[in-house]
N, C-alpha and C positions, 0 to 999 in steps of 0.2 A: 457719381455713384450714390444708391440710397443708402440710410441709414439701414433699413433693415435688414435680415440675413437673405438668401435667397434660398425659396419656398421648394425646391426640386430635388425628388431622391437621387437624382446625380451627384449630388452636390458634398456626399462624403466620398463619391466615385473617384471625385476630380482629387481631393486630396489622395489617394491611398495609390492613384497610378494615370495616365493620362488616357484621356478620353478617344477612342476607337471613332473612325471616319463617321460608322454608322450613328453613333451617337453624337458626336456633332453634327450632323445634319437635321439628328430629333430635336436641337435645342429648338427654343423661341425663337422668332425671327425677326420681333422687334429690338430696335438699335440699341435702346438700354440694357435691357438685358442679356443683349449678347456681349456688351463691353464687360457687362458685369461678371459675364461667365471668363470671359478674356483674364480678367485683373484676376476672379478667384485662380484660374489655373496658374497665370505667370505670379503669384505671390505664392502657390505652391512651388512650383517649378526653383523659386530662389528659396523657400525654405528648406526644401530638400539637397539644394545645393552645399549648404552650412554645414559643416563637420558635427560631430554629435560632441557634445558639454563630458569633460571629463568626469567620471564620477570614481568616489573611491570604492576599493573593493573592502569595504564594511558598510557599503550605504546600505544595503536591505537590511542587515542587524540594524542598522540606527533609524531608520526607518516605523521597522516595527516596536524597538524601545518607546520611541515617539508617541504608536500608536496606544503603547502599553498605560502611558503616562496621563496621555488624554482621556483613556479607560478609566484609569483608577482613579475615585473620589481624592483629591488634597490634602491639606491638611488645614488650609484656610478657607478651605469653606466646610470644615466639620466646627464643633465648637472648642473655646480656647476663651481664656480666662484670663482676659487683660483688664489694662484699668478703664479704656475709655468703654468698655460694656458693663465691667461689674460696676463701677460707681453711678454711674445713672440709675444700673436697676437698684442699689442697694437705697439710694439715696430713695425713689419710687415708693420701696417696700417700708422704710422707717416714716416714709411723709402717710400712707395708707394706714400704719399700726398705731402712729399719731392720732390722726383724725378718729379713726375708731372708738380709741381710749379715751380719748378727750367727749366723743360724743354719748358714749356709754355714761361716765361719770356725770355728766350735766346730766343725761337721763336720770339717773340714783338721783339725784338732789333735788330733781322738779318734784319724784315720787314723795320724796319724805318731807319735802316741802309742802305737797298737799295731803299729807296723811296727817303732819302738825295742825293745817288747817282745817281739814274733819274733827277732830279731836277737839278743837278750841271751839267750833261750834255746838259739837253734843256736847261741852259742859257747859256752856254759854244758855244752850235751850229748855233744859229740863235741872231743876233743882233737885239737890239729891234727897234723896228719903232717909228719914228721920231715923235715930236707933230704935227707936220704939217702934215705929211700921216693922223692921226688917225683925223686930223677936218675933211678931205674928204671922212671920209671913207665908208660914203653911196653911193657919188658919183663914189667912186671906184671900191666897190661892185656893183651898176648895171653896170658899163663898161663888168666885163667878163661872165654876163647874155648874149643869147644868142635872137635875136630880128627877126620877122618877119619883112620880105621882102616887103614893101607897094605894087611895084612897079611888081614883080612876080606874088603876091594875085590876081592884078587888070589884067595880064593876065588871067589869070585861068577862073577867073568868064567870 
């Protein structure tokens, strides 16, 4: 006998009642597949022989309970607040607010570490000016303002 099923819409015919003269003569007429039609019908024939399986009278309530159950979402696979989920995340979230803080701070320190080194070199570059420069230093600042010509003007006009 093959492995596979056999290909003919007879073939729920033979399970559900036995096959009419007429229709055995439609089968195939080759030898395997008429053994095959043979063996489906006598493994019918013996399962229909077998008394039917007790069942209780609450099986279709438990039945559809069953199906009620498999319907409804669980409760472990909703969430739930144990330790092997919270401590890995919690441990994730403090190793993340770590790193952060740690990186921020060394940021702060590189900055004022090179604002100290700005600083050191403009007083390093330029000497500072003298108390006497800074009394004049209105008069010093209009010196390199740039001044209209009286004497050019009075041409023009």
């Amino acid at each position: 006998m093959k492995d596979e099923p056999l290909q003919d819409p007879l073939r729920e015919v033979v399970w559900r009642r036995k096959l009419t003269e007429a229709e055995r003569t439609g089968l195939p007429a080759l030898p395997e597949t008429r053994a095959d039609w043979e063996f489906e019908s006598l493994l019918t024939e013996g399962l229909a022989r077998l008394p039917d399986a007790p069942v209780p009278s609450n099986f279709t309530a438990r039945v559809l309970q069953a199906a009620e159950r498999e319907a409804r979402p669980s409760r472990a696979t909703g969430w739930q607040w144990t330790w092997r989920v919270l401590v890995p995340r919690l441990a994730v979230g403090v190793a993340v607010i770590g790193i952060a803080g740690l990186t921020y701070q060394r940021y702060e320190f590189n900055q004022r570490a090179q604002l100290a080194q700005n600083m050191a070199r403009v007083a390093r570059a330029q000497p500072l000016p003298s108390v006497e420069a800074l009394k004049n230093f209105d008069a010093i600042q209009r010196m390199g303002q740039p001044r209209a010509d009286e004497e050019l003007l009075a041409l023009l006009q």
